[in-house]
C-alpha positions in Angstrom: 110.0 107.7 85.4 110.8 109.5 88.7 108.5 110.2 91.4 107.6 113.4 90.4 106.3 112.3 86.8 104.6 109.6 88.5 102.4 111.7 90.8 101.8 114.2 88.3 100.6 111.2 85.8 97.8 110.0 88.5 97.1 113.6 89.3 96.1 113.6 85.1 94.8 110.3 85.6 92.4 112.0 88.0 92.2 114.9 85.6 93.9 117.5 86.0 96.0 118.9 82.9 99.3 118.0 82.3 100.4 121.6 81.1 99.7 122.9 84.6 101.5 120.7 87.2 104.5 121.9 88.5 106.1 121.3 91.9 105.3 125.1 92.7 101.9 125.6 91.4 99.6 125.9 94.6 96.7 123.1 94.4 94.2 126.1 95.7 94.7 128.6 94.3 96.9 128.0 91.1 95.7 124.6 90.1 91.9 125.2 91.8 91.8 122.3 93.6 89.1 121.6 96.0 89.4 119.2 99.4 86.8 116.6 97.8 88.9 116.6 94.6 92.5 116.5 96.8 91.3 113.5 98.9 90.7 111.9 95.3 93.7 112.7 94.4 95.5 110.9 98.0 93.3 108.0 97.0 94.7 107.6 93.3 98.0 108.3 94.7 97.9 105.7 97.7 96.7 102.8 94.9 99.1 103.8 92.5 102.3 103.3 94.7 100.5 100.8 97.3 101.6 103.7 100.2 99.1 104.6 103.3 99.3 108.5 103.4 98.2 109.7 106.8 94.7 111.6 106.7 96.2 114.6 108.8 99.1 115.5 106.3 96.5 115.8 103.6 95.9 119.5 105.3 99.8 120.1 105.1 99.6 119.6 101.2 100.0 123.5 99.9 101.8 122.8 96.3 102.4 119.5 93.7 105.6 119.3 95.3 104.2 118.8 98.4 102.3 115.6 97.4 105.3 114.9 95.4 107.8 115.0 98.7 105.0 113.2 101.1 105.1 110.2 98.7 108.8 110.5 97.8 109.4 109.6 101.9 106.7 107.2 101.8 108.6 104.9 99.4 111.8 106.5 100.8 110.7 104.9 104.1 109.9 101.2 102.5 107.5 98.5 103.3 107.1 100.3 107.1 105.2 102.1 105.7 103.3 100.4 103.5 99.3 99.5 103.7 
């Protein structure tokens, strides 16, 4: 399973429905997600791959594929990064 899949399988973990992730749907306003329900998604996210994700870049998240490309460096990045 790639990363993608990955994040979009916590993200239903969390859930959201499957049918709707895609890298390019907008959490806002395509996928209505709000900021308490996108810092429970960084939480599911940061115990799922054992990654720290930095507080400030959760503002910078626009799209799936944005959470999708933050944790793809995080693990790109290795055990630096790591919590």
């Amino acid at each position: 399973m790639d990363v993608q899949e990955q994040v979009f399988a916590v993200m239903r973990g969390v859930g959201f429905d499957g049918d709707e992730l895609e890298a390019d749907k907008r959490l806002a306003e395509d996928l209505d997600i709000d900021s308490t329900e996108l810092v429970e998604i960084v939480v599911a996210l940061e115990q799922h791959f054992d990654i720290a994700i930095d507080a400030d870049a959760e503002g910078g998240f626009t799209t799936a594929g944005d959470l999708v490309g933050c944790v793809g460096r995080l693990l790109s990045a290795g055990t630096a990064t790591r919590r």
